[in-house]
Structure formats: C-alpha cells, structure tokens
HTML snippet that shows the backbone in 3Dmol.js (N, CA, C, O; Angstrom):
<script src="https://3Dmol.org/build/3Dmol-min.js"></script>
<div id="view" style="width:600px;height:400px;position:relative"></div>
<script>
const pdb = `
ATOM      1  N   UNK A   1      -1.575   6.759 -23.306  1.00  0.00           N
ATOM      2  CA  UNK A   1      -0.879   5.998 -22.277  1.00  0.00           C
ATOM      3  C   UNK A   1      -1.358   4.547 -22.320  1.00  0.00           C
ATOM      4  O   UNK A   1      -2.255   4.261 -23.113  1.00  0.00           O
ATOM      5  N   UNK A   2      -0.646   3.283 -21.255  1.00  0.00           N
ATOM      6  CA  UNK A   2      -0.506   1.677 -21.856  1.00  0.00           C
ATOM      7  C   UNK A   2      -0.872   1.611 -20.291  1.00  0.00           C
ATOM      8  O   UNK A   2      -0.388   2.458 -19.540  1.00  0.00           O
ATOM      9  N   UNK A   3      -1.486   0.890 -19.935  1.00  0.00           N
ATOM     10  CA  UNK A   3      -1.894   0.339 -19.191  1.00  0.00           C
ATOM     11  C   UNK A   3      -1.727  -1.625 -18.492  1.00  0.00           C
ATOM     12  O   UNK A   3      -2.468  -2.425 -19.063  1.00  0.00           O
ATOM     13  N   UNK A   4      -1.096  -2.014 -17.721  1.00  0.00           N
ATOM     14  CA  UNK A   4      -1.013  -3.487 -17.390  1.00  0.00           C
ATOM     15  C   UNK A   4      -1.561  -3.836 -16.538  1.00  0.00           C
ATOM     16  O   UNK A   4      -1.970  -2.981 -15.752  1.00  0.00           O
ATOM     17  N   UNK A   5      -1.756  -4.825 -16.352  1.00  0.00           N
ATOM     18  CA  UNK A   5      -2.429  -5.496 -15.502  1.00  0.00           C
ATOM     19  C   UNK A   5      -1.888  -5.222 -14.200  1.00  0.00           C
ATOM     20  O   UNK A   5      -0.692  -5.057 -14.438  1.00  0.00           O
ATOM     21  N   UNK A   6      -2.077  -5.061 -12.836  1.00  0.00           N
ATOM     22  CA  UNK A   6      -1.796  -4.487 -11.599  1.00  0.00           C
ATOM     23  C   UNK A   6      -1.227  -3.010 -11.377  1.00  0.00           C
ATOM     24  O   UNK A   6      -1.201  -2.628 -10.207  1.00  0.00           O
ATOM     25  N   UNK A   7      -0.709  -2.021 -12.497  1.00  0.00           N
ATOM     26  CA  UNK A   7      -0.693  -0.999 -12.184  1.00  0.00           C
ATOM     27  C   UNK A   7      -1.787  -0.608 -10.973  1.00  0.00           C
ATOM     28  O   UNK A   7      -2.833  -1.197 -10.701  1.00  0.00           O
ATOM     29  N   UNK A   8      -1.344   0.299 -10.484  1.00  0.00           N
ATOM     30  CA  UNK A   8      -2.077   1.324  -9.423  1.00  0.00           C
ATOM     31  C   UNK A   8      -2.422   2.603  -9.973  1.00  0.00           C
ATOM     32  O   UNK A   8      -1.601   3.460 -10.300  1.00  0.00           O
ATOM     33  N   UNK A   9      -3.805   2.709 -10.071  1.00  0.00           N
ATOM     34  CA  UNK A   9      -4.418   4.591 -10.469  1.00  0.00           C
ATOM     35  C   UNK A   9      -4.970   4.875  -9.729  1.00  0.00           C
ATOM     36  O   UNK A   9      -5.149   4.013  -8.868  1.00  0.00           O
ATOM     37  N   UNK A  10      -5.498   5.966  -9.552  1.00  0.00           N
ATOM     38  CA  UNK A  10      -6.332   6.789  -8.933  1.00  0.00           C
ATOM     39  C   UNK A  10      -6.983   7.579  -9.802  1.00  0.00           C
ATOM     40  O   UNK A  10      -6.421   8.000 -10.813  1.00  0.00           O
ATOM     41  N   UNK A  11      -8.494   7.922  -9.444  1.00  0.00           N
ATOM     42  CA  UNK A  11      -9.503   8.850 -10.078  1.00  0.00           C
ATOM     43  C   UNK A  11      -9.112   9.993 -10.325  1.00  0.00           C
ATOM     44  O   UNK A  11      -8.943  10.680  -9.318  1.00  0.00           O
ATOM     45  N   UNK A  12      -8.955  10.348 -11.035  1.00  0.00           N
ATOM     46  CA  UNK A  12      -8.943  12.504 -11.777  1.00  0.00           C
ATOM     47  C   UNK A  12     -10.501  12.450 -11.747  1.00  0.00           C
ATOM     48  O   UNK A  12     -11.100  12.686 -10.698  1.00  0.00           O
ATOM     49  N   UNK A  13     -11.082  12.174 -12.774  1.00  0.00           N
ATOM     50  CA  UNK A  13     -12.508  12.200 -13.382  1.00  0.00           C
ATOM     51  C   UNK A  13     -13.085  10.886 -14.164  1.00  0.00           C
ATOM     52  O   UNK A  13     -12.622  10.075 -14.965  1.00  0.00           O
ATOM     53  N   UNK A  14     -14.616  11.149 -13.369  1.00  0.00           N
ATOM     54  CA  UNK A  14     -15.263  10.413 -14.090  1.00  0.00           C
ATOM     55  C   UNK A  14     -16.629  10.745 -14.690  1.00  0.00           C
ATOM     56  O   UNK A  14     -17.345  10.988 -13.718  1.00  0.00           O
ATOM     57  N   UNK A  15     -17.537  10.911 -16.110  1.00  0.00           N
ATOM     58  CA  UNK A  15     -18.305  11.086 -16.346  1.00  0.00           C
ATOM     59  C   UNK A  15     -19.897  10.346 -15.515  1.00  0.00           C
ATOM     60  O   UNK A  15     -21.023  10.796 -15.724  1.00  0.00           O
ATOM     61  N   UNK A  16     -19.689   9.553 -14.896  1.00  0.00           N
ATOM     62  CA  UNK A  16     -20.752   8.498 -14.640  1.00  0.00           C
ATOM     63  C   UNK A  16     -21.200   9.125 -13.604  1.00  0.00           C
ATOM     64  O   UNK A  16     -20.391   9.257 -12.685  1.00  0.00           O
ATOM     65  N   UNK A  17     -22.556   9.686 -13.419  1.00  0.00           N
ATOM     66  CA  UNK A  17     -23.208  10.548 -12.285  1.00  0.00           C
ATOM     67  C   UNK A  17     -23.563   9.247 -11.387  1.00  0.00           C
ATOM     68  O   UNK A  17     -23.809   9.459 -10.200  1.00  0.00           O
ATOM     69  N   UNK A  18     -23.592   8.368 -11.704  1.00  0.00           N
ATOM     70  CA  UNK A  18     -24.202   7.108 -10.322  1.00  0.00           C
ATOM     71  C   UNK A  18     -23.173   6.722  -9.559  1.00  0.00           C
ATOM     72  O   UNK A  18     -23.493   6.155  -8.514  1.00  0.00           O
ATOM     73  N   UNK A  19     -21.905   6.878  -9.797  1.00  0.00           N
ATOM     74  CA  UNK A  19     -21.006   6.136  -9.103  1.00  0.00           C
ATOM     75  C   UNK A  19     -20.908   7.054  -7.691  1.00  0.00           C
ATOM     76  O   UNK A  19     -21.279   8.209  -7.478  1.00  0.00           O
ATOM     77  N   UNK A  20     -20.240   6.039  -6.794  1.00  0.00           N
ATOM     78  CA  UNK A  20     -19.448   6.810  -5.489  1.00  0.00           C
ATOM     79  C   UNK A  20     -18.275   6.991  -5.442  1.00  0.00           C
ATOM     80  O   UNK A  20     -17.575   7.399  -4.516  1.00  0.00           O
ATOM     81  N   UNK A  21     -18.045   6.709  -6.382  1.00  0.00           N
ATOM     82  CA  UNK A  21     -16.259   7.061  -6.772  1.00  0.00           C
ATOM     83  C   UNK A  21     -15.594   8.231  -6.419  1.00  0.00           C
ATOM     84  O   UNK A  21     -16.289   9.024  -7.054  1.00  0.00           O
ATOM     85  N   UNK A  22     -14.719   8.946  -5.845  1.00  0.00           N
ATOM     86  CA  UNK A  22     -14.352  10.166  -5.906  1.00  0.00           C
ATOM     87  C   UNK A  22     -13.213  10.252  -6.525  1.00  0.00           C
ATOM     88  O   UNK A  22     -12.562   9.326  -7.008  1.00  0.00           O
ATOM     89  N   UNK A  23     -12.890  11.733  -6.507  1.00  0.00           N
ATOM     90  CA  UNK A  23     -11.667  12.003  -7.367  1.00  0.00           C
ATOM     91  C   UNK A  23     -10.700  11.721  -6.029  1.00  0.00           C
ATOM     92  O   UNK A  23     -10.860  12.072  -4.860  1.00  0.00           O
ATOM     93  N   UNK A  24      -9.403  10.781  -6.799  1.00  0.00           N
ATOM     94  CA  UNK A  24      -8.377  10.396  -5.591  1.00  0.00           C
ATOM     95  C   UNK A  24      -8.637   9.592  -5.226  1.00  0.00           C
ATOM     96  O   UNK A  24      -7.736   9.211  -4.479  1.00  0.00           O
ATOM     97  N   UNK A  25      -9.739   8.663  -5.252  1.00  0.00           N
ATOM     98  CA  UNK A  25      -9.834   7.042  -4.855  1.00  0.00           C
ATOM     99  C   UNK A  25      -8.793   6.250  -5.654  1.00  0.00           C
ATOM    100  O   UNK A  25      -8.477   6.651  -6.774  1.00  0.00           O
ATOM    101  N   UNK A  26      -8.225   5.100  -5.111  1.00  0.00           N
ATOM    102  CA  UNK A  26      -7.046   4.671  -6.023  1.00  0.00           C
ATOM    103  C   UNK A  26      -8.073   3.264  -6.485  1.00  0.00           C
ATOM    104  O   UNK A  26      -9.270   3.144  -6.226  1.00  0.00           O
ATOM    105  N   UNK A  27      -7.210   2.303  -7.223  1.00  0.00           N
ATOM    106  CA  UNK A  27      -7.851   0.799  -7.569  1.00  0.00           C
ATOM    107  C   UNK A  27      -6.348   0.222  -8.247  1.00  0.00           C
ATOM    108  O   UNK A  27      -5.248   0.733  -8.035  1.00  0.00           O
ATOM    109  N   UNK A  28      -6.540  -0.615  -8.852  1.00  0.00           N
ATOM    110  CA  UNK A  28      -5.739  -1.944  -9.411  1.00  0.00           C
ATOM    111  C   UNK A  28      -6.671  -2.056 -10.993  1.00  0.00           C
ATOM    112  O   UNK A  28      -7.858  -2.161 -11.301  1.00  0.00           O
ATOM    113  N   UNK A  29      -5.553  -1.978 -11.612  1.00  0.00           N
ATOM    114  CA  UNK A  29      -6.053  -1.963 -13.078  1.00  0.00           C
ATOM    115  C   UNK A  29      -6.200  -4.096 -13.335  1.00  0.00           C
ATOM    116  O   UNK A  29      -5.351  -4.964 -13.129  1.00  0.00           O
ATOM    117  N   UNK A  30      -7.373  -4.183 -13.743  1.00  0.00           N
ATOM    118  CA  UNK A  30      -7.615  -5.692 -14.220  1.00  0.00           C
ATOM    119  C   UNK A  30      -7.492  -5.901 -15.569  1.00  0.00           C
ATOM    120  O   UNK A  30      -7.428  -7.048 -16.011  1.00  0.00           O
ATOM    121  N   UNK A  31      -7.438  -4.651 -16.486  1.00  0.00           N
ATOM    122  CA  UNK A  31      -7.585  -5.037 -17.965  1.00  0.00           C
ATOM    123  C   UNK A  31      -7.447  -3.864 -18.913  1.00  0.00           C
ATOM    124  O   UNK A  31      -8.074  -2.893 -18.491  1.00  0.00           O
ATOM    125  N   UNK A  32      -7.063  -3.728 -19.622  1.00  0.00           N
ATOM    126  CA  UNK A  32      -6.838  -2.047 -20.417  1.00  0.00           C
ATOM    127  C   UNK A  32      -7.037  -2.421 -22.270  1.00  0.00           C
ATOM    128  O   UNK A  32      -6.022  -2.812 -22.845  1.00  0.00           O
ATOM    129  N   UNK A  33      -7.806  -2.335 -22.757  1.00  0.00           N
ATOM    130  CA  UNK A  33      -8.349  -2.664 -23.887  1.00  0.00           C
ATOM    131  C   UNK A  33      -8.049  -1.685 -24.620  1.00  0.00           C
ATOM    132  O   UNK A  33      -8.868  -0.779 -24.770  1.00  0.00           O
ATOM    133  N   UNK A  34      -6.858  -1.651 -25.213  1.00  0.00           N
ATOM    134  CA  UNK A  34      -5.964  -0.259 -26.005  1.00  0.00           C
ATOM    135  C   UNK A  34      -7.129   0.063 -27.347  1.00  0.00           C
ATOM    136  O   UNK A  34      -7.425   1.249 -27.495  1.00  0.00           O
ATOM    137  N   UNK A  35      -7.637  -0.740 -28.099  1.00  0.00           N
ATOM    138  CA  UNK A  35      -8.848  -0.533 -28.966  1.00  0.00           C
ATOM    139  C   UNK A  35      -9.681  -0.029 -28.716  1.00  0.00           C
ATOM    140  O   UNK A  35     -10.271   0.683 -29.529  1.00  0.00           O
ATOM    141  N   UNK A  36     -10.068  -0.195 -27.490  1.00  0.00           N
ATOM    142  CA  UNK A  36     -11.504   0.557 -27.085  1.00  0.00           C
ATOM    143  C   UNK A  36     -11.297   1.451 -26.110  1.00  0.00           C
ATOM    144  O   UNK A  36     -12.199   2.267 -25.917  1.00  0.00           O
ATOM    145  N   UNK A  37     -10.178   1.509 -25.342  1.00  0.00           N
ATOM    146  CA  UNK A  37      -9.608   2.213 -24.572  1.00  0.00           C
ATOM    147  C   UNK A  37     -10.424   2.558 -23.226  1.00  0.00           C
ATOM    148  O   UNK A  37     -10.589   3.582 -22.563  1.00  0.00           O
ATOM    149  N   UNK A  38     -10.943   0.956 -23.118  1.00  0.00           N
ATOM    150  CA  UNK A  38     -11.235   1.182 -21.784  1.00  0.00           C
ATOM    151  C   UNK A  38     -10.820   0.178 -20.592  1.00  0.00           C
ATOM    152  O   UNK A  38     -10.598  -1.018 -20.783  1.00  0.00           O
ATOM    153  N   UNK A  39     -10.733   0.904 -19.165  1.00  0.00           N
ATOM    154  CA  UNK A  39      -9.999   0.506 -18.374  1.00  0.00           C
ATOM    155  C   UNK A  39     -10.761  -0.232 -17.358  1.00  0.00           C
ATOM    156  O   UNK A  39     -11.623   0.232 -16.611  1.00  0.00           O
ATOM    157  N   UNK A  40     -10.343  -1.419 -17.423  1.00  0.00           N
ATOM    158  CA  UNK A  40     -11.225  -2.445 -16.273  1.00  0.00           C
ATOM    159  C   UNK A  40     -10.554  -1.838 -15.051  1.00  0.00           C
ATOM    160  O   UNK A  40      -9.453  -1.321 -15.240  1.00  0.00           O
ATOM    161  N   UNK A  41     -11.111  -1.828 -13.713  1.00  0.00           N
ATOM    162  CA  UNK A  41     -10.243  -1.983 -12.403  1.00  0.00           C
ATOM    163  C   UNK A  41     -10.877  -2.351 -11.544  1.00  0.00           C
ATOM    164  O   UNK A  41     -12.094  -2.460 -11.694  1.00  0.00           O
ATOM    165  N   UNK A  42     -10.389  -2.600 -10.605  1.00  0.00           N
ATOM    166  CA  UNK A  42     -10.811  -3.301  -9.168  1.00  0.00           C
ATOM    167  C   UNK A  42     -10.370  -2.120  -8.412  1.00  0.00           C
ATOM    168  O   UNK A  42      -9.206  -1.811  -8.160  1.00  0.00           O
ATOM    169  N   UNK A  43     -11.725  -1.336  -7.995  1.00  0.00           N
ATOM    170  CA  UNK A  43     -10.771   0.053  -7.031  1.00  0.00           C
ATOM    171  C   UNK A  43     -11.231  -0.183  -5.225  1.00  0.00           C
ATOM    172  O   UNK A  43     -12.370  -0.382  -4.803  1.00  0.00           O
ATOM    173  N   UNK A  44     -10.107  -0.094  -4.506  1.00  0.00           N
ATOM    174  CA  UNK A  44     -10.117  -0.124  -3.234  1.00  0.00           C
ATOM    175  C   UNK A  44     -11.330   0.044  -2.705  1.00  0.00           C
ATOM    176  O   UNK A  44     -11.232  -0.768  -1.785  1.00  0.00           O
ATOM    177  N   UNK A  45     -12.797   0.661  -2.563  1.00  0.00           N
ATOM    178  CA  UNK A  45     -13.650   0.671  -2.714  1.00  0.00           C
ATOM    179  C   UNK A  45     -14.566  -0.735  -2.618  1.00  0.00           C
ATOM    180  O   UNK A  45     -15.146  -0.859  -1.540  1.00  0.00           O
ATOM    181  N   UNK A  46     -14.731  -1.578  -3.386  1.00  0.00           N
ATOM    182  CA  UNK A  46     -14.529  -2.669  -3.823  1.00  0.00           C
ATOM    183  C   UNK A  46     -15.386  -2.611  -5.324  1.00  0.00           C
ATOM    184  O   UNK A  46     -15.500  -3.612  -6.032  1.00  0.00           O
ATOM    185  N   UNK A  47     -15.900  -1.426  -5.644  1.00  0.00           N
ATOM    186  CA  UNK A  47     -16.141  -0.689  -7.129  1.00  0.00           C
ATOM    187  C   UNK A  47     -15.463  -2.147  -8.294  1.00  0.00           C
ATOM    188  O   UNK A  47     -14.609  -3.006  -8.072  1.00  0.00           O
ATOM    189  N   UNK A  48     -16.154  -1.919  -9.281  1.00  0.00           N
ATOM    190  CA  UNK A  48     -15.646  -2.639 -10.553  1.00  0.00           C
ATOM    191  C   UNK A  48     -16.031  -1.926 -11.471  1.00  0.00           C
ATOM    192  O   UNK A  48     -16.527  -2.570 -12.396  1.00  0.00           O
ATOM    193  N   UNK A  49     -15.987   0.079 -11.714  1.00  0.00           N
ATOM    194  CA  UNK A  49     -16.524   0.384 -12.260  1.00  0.00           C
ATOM    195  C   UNK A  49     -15.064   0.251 -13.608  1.00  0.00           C
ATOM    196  O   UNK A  49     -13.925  -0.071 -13.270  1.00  0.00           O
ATOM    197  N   UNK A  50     -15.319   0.464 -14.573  1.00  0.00           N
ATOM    198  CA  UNK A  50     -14.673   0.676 -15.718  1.00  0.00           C
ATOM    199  C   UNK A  50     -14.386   2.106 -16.407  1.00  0.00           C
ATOM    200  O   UNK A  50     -15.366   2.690 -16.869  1.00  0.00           O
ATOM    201  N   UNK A  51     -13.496   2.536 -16.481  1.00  0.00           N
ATOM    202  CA  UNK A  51     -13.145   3.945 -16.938  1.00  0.00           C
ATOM    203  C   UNK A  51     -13.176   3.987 -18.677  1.00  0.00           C
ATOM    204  O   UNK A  51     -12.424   3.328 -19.396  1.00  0.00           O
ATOM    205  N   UNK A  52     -13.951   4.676 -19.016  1.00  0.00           N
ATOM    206  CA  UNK A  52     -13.723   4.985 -20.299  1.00  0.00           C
ATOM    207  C   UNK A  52     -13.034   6.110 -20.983  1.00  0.00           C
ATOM    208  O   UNK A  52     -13.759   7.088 -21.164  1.00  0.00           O
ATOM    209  N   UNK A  53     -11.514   6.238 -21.509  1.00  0.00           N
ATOM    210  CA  UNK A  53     -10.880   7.263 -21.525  1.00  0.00           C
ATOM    211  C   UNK A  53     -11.053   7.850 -22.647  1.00  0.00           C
ATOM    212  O   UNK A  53     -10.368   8.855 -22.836  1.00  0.00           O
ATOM    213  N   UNK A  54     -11.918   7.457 -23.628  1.00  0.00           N
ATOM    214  CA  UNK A  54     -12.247   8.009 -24.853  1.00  0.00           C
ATOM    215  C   UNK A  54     -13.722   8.623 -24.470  1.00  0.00           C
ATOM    216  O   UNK A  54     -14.380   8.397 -25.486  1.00  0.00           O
ATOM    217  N   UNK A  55     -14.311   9.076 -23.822  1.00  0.00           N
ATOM    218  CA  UNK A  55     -15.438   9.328 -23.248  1.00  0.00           C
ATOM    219  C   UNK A  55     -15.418  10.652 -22.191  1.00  0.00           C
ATOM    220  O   UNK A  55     -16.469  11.269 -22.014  1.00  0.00           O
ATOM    221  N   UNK A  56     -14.526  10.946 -21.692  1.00  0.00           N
ATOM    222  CA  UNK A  56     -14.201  11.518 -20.542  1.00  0.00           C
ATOM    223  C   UNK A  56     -13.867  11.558 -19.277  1.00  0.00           C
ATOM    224  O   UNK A  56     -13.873  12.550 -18.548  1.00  0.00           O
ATOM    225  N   UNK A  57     -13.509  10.243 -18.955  1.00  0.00           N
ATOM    226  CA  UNK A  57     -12.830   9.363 -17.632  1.00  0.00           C
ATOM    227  C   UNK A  57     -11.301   9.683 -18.186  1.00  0.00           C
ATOM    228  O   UNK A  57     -10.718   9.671 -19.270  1.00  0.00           O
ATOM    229  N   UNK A  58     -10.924  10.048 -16.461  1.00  0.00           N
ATOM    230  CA  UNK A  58      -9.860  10.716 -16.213  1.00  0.00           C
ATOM    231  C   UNK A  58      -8.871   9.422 -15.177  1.00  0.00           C
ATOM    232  O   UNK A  58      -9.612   9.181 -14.224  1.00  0.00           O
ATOM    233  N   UNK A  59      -7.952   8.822 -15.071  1.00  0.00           N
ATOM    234  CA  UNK A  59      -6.895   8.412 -14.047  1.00  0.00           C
ATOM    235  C   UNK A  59      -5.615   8.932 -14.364  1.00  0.00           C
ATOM    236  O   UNK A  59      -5.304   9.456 -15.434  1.00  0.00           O
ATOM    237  N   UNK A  60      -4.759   8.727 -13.193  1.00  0.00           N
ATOM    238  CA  UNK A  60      -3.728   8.741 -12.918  1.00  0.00           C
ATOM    239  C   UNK A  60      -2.863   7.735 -12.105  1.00  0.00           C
ATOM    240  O   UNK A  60      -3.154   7.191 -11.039  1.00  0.00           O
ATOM    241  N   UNK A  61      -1.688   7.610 -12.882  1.00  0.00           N
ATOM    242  CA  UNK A  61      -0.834   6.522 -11.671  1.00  0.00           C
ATOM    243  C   UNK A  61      -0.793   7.186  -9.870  1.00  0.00           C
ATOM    244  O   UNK A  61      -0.497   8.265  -9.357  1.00  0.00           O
ATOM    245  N   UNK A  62      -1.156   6.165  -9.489  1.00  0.00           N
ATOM    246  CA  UNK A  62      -1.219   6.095  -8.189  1.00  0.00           C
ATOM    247  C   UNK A  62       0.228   6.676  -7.500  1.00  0.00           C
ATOM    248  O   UNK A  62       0.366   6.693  -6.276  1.00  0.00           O
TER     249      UNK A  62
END
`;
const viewer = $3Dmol.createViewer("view");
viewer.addModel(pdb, "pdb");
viewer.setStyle({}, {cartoon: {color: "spectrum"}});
viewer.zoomTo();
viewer.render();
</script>
C-alpha cells in the first residue's frame, strides 16, 4: 500500500514495547518512504512515533 501526506490511519500493531500507543489510536501521516517503507506520522496523541511496516507495524486507514 502508498501512503500521502495527510492521509488518516489508525494503529492495528505495533512492535515497539515503549510506546503508549494503542491499537485504534488514529494520527496524520507526515511522510511514507516507499524504499524503506517507513511511515512518519503525527498521531492525535501528540506521538511522532514512526511505523515500520517491514518490521511488524501494523496501520490502517482511518
């Protein structure tokens, strides 16, 4: 999947045991790096964590 700049996702999964993220938190995509396939966002939260979908980070459109 392609990713743009302001789409809306929400969390499925994330590998990162430190975060407070939950599954179903939404955010605003800032950047989607199809090479490395990872997903910048700004999530409601005020989080800037980054999803890595080649890794085991999970979203969905909002």
């Amino acid at each position: 999947m392609t990713y743009k700049k302001g789409d809306r996702i929400a969390l499925v999964h994330t590998t990162d045991s430190h975060t407070e993220l939950k599954p179903g938190d939404e955010g605003t995509v800032h950047r989607f790096d199809a090479n490395l396939s990872i997903l910048s966002v700004t999530w409601d939260s005020g989080s800037t964590l980054s999803m890595l979908l080649d890794d085991g980070d999970e979203v969905r459109p909002a």
